[in-house]
PLY file of the C-alpha trace (Angstrom):
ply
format ascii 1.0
element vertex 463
property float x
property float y
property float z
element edge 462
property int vertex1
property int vertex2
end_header
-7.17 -12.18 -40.99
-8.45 -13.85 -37.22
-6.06 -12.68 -34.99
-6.19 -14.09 -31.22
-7.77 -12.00 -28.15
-5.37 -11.19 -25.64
-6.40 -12.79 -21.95
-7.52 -9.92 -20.53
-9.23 -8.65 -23.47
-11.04 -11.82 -23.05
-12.21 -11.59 -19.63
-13.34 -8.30 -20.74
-15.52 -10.25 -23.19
-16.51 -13.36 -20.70
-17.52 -11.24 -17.17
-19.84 -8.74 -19.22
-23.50 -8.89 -18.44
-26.63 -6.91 -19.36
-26.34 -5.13 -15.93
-22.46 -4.62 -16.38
-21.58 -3.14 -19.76
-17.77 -3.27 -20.03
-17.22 -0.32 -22.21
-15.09 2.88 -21.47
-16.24 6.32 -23.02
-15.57 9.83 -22.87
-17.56 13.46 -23.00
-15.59 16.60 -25.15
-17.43 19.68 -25.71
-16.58 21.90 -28.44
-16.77 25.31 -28.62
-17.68 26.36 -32.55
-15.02 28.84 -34.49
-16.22 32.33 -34.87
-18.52 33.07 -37.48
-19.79 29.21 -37.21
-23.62 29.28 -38.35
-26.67 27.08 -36.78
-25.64 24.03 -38.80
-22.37 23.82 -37.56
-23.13 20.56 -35.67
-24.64 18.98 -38.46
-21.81 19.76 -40.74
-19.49 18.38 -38.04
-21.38 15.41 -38.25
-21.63 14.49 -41.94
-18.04 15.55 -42.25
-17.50 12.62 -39.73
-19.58 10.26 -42.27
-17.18 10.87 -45.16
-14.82 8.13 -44.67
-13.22 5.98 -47.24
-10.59 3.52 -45.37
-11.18 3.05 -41.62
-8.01 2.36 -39.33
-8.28 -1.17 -38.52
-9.43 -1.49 -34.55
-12.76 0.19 -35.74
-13.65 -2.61 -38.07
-12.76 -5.48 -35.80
-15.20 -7.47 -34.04
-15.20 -10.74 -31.87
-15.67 -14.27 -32.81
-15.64 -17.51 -31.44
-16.90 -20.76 -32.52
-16.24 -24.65 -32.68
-13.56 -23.72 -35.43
-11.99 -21.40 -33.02
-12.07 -24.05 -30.14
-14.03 -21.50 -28.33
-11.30 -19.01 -28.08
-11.71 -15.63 -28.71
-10.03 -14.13 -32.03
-10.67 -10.58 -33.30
-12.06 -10.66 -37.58
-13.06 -7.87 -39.50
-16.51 -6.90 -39.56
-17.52 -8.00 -43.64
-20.97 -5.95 -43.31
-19.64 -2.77 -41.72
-21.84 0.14 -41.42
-20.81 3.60 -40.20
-24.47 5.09 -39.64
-24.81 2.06 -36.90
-21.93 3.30 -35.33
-22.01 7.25 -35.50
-25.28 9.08 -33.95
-26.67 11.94 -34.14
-28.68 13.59 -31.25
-30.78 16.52 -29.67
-30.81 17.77 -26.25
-34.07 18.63 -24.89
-34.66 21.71 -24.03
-33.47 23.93 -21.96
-30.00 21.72 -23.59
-28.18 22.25 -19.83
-25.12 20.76 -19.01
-27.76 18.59 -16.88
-29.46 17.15 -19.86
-26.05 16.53 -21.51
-25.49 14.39 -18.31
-28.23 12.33 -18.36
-28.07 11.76 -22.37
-24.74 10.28 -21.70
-25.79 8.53 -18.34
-28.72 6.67 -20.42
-25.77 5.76 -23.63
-23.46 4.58 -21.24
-25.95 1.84 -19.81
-25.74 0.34 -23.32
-24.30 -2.45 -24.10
-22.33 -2.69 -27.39
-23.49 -5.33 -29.79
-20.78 -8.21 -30.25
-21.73 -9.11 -33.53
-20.25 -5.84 -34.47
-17.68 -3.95 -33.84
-17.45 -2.80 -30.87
-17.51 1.60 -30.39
-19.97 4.09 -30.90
-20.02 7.51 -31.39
-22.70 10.43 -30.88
-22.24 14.08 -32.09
-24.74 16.12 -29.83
-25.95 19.68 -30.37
-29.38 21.35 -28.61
-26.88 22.84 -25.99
-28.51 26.97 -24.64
-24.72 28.02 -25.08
-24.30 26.64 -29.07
-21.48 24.16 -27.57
-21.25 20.58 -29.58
-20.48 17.56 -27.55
-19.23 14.33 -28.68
-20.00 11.34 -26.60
-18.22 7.84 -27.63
-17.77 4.45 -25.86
-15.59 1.80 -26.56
-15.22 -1.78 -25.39
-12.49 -2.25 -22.63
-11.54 -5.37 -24.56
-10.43 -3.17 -27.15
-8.33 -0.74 -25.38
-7.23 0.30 -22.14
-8.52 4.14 -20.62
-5.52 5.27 -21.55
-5.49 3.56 -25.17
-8.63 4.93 -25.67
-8.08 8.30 -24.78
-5.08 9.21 -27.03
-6.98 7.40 -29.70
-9.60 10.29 -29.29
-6.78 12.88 -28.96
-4.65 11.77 -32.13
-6.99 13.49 -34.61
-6.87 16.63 -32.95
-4.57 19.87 -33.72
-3.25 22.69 -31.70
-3.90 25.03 -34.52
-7.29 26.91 -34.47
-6.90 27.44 -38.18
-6.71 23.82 -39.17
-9.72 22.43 -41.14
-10.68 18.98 -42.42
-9.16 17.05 -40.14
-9.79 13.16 -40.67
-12.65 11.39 -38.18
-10.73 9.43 -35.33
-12.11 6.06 -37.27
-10.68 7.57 -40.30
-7.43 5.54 -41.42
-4.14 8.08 -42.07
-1.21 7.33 -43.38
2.32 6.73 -41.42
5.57 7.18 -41.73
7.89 4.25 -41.63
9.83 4.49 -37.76
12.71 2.71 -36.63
9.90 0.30 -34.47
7.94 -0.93 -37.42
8.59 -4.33 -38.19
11.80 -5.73 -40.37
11.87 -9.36 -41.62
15.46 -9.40 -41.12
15.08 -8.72 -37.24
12.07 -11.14 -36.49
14.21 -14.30 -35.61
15.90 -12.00 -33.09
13.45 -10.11 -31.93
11.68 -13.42 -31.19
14.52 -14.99 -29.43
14.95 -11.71 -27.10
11.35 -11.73 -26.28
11.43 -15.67 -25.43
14.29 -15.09 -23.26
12.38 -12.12 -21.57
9.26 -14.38 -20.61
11.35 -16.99 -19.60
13.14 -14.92 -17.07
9.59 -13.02 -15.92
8.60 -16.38 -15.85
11.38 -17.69 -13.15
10.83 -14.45 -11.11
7.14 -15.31 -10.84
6.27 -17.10 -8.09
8.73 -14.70 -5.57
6.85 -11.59 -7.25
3.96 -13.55 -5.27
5.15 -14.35 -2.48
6.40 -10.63 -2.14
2.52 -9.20 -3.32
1.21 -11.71 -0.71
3.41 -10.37 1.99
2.94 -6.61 1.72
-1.06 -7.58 1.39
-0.90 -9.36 4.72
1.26 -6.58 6.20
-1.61 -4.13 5.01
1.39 -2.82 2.87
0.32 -1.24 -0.93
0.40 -2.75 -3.74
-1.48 -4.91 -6.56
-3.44 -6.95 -3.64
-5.36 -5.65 -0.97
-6.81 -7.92 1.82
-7.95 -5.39 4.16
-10.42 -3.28 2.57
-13.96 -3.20 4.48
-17.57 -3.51 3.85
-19.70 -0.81 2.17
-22.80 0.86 0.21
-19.92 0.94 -2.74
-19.20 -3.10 -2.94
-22.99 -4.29 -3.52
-24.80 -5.55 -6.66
-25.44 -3.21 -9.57
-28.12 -2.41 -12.32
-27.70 -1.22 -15.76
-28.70 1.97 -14.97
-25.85 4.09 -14.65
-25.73 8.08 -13.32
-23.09 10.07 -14.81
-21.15 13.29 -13.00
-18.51 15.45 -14.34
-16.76 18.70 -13.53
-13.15 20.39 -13.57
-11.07 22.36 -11.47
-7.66 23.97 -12.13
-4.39 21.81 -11.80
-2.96 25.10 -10.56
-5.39 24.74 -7.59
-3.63 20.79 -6.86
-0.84 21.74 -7.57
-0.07 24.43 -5.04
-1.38 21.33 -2.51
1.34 19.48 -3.61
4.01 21.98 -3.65
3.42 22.83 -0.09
3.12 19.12 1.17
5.47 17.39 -0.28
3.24 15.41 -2.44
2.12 14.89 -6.17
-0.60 16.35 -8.35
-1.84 12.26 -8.19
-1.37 12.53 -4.24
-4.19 15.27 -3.65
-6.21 14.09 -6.64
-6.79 10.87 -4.60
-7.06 12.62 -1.31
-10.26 14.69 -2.32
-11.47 11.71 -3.63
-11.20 9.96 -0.22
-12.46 13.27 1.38
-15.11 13.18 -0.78
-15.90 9.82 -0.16
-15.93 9.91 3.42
-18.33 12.95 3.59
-20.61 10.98 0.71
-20.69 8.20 3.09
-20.97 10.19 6.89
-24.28 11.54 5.01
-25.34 8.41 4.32
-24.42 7.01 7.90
-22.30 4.27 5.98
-18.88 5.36 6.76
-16.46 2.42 7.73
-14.62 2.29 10.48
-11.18 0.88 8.48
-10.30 2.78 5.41
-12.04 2.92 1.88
-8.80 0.54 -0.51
-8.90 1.99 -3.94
-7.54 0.09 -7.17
-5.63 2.58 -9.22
-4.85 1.05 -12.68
-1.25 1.84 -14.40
-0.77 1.81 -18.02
1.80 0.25 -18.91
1.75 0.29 -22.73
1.09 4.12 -22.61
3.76 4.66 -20.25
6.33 2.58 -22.45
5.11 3.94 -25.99
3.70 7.06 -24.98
0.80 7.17 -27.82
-2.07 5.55 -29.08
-2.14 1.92 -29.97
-4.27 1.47 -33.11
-4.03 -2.54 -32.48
-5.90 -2.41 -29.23
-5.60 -4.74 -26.43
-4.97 -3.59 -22.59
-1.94 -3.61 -20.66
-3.08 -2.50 -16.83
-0.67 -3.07 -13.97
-3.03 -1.73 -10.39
-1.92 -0.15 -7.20
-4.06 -0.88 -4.13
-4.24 2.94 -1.93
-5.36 3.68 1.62
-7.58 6.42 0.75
-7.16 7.82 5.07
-11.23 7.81 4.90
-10.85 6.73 8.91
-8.84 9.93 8.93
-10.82 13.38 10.20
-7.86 15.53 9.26
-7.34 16.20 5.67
-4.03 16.77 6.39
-3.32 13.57 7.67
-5.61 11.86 5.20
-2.79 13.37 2.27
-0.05 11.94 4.71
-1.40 8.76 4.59
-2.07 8.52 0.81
1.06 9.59 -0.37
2.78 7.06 1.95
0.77 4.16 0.36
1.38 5.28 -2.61
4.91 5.21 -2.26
5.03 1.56 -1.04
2.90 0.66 -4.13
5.27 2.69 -6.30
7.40 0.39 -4.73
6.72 -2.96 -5.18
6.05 -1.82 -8.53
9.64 -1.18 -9.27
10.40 -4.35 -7.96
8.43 -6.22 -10.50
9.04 -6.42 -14.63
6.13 -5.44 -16.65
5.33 -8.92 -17.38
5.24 -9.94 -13.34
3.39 -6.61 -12.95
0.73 -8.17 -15.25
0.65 -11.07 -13.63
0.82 -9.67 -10.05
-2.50 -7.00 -11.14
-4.53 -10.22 -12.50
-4.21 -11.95 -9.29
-5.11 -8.77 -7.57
-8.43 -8.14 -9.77
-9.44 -11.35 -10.01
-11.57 -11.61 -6.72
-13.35 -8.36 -8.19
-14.17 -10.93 -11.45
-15.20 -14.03 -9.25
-17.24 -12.94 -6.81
-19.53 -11.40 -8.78
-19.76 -15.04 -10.82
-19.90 -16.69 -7.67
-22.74 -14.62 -6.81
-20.75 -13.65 -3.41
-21.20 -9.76 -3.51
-22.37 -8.44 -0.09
-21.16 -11.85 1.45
-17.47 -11.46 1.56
-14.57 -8.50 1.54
-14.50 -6.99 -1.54
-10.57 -6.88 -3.06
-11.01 -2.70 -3.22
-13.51 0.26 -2.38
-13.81 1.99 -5.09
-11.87 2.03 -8.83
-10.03 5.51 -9.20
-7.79 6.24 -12.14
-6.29 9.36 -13.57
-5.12 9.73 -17.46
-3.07 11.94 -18.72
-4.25 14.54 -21.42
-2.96 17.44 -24.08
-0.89 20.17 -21.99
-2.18 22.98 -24.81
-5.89 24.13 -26.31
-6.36 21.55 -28.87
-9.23 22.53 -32.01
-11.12 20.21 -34.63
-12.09 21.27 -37.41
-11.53 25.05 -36.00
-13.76 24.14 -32.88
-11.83 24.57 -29.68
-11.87 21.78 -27.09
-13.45 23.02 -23.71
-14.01 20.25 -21.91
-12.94 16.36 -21.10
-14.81 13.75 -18.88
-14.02 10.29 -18.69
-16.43 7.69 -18.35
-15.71 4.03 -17.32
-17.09 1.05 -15.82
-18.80 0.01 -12.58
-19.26 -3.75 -11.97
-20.93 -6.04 -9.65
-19.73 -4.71 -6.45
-17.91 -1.80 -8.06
-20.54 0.28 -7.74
-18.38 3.83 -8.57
-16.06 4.21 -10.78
-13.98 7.84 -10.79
-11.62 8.45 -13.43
-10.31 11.85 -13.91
-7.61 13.42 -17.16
-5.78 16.62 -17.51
-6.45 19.05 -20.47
-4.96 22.38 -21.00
-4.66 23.28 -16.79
-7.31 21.76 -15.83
-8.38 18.20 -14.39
-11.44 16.66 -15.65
-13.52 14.27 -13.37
-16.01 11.47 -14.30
-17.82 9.76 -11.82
-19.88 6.95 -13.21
-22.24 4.81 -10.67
-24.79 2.96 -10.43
-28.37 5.32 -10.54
-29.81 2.86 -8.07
-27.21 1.55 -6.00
-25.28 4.89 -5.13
-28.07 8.18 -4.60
-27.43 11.50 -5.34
-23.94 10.72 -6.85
-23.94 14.47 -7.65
-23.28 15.39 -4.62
-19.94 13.79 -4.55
-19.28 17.13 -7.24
-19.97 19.27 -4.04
-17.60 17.20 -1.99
-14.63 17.33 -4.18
-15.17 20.97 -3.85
-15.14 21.42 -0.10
-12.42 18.68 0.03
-10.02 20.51 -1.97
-11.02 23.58 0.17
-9.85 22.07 3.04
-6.83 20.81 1.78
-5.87 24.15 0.63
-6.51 25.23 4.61
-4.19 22.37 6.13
-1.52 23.00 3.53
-1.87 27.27 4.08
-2.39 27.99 0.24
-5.27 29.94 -0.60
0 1
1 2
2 3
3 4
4 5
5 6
6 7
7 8
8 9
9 10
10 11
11 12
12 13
13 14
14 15
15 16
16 17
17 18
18 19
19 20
20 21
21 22
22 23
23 24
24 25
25 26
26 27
27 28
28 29
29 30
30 31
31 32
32 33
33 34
34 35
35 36
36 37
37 38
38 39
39 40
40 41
41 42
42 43
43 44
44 45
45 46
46 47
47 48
48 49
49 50
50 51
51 52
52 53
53 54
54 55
55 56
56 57
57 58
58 59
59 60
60 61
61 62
62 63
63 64
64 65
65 66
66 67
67 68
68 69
69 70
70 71
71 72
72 73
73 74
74 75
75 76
76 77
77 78
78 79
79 80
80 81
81 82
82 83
83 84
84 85
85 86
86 87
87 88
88 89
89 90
90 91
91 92
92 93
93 94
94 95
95 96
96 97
97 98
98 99
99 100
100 101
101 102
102 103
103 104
104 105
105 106
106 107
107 108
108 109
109 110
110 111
111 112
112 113
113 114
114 115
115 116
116 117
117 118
118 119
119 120
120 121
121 122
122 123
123 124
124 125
125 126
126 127
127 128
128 129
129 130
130 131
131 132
132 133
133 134
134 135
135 136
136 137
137 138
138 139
139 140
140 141
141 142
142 143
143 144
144 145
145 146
146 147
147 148
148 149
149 150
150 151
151 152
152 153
153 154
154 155
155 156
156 157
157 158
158 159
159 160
160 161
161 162
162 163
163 164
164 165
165 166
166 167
167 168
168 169
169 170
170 171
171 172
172 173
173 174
174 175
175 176
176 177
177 178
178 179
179 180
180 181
181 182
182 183
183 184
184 185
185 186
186 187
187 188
188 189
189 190
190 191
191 192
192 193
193 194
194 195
195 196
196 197
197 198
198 199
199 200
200 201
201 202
202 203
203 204
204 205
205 206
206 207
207 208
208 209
209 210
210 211
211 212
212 213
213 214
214 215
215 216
216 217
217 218
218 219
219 220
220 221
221 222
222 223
223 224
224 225
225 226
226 227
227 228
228 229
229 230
230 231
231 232
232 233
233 234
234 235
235 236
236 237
237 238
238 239
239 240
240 241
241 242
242 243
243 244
244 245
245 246
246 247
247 248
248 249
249 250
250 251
251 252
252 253
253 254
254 255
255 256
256 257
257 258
258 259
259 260
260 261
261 262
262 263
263 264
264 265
265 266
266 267
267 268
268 269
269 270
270 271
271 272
272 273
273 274
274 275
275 276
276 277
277 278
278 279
279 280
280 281
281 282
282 283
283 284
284 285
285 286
286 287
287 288
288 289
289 290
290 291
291 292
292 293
293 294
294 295
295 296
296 297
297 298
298 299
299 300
300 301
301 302
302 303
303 304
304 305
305 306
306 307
307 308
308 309
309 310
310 311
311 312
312 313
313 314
314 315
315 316
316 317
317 318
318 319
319 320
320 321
321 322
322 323
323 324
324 325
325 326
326 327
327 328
328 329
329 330
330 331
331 332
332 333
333 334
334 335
335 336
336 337
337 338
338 339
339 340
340 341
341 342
342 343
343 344
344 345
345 346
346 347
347 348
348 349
349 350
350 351
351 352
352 353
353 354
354 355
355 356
356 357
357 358
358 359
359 360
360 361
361 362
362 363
363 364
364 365
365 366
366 367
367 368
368 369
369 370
370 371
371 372
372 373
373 374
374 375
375 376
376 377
377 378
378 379
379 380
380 381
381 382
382 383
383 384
384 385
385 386
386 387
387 388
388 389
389 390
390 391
391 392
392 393
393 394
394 395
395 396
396 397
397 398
398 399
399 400
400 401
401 402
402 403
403 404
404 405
405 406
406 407
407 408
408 409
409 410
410 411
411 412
412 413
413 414
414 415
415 416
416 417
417 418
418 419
419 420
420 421
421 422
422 423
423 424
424 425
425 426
426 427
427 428
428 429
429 430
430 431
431 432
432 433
433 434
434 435
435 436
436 437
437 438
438 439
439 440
440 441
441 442
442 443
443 444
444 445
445 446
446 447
447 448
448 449
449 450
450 451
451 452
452 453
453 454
454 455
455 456
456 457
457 458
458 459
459 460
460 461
461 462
């Protein structure tokens, strides 16, 4: 059964390009049970093949044509094949956490074929410590970040002992809840939700005017007008470089607790620390601060799990990132300030006008690359910077303990970095993914995240 795109989904879809792949991914590394022998991997991976009935956003592709008036509908795939869709690699050796890197950072540069649909998955062994890694990508017209991630997550178990567990394609069965659909309610339902977009609807254009306002006023929230030039805002390649590394949530937190601010507060302040240190080296800092867009999931934070329909639902915050500020201190002041205002405006806006609001906000970021006007005018934001939430406890597949979680996402035309970060079991994962040739040595943000936290620890007087 066609089913229609979503708008969003289908920008997704109409602003990809060979040299901007519009897929999202993620890295877990597995640490084998005891007593696991050399063809652990390998068993992991045909396990993964034995699937019967596939839940239903793996087996959906898109499709347009003059029957579809050119929209975009979602079909199922009639010629489905798994072994085009799971992998199975080698490192080279010496199978480093380096060569893992650059495996992904080579997959990620990939586009997805339409015709099919659209996810892949690699199982990856040939690491020196006997760790497996999973690499898979799907496309962000399929899910959301945050979609995608508890997607991932929903096959796994906190219990070390519990063995074959289904393939996260693999369809399970579900108990009837009180939100699955009833006939009966539909003609209500349907009224309610008419009435709902009728009154978003009204609100509209003063949810504009009020966006337009705090933009002009160099206020936050899902518009920015005032972020500057830099390296980060030019054109892009395919070629992406990919940089990951945790540190301990304990380590943010005790920022937080001693300046007033959130765990998401001093996650985005050594990001802008970072940043400006990147850049000094460079001799390409801005005078006027970095703007980062900071995406809000709004379907995970209503429904709070995975949606195995697919589709995004991304409100954005626009944060001053302080990169004009010397003092880390100040530079945590002047986040968490911004991102109260966005907070904000947010709460002044319905979900739907939040929607509508965020489009209107990311839509320069769409044009101007079309337009061909990168370099030429103010990019809308800096520098994309998101943070998803992940399991609280040790989770295990199959008996193989998860040690490790990096996001990857997407840089576009004038996005050339993209830093998206998730919690797991007390500590915070981060995934920087640039472009190889537009942003050098990317690593060495890693370092900078580092020294950044360091400092803040200093100016808040936790060691």
């Amino acid at each position: 059964m066609a089913t229609p795109i979503d708008p969003t989904s289908t920008a997704f879809l109409l602003a990809e390009s060979r040299k901007a792949p519009l897929h999202v991914g993620g890295l877990q590394l597995f640490e084998p049970p005891e007593g696991a022998g050399p063809g652990f991997v390998g068993d992991l991976y045909r396990q993964m093949q034995q699937v019967e009935e596939f839940e239903p956003i793996f087996l959906k592709r898109p499709h347009r044509s003059v029957t579809t008036a050119g929209q975009y509908f979602w079909i199922e795939d009639q010629e489905f094949d798994l072994e085009h869709h799971l992998r199975h690699s080698a490192l080279p050796q010496p199978g480093r956490i380096r060569e893992l890197l650059d495996l992904c950072s080579r997959l990620h540069g990939t586009r997805l074929a339409t015709e099919r649909p659209l996810w892949e998955a690699h199982v990856i062994e040939g690491l020196a410590d006997g760790r497996a890694a999973l690499y898979t990508k799907l496309h962000h017209a399929l899910v959301d970040g945050v979609s995608a991630m508890r997607l991932l997550q929903s096959v796994l178990s906190s219990d070390p002992d519990a063995r074959e567990m289904p393939a996260p394609w693999a369809l399970r069965k579900r108990r009837r809840t009180k939100d699955d659909a009833n006939l009966a309610d539909v003609p209500i339902k349907a009224l309610r939700t008419a009435l709902g977009i009728s009154a978003d609807a009204a609100g509209l254009p003063r949810a504009l005017v009020t966006t337009l306002s705090r933009g002009l006023r160099n206020e936050s929230a899902s518009l920015a007008l005032y972020a500057p030039r830099t390296i980060l805002n030019q054109d892009i390649t395919a070629a992406r470089r990919f940089a990951a590394q945790d540190w301990p949530t304990e380590r943010l937190r005790a920022v937080g607790k001693a300046t007033g601010a959130t765990i998401n507060d001093v996650l985005l302040a050594m990001c802008g620390g970072a940043l400006r240190r990147y850049l000094i080296e460079l001799d390409a800092l801005p005078e006027t601060s970095l703007v980062a867009m900071c995406p809000v999931g709004l379907n995970a934070k209503e429904a709070g799990s995975a949606s195995t329909t697919g589709g995004n639902a991304l409100g954005t915050v626009m944060v001053r990132l302080g990169t004009d500020e010397a003092d880390p201190g100040a530079r945590l002041r002047t986040i968490h300030h911004s991102m109260l205002e966005g907070k904000a405006a947010l709460g002044s806006m319905t979900p739907t006008q939040i929607l509508a609001m965020s489009a209107i906000g990311m839509a320069p970021a769409v044009l101007t690359p079309l337009l061909g006007l990168q370099g030429h005018v103010r990019p809308p934001f800096n520098v994309i910077i998101s943070n998803v939430p992940g399991p609280r406890v040790p989770q295990y597949f199959n008996g193989a303990r998860l040690v490790g979680m990096y996001p990857l996402s997407v840089p576009m035309p004038g996005l050339a970095l993209n830093i998206t970060t998730t919690s797991y079991a007390g500590t915070m994962g981060f995934g920087l993914t640039g472009c190889r040739r537009t942003l050098p040595h990317l690593q060495r943000l890693l370092i900078h995240l580092e020294d950044e936290l360091a400092a803040l620890e200093s100016a808040a007087g936790v060691s």
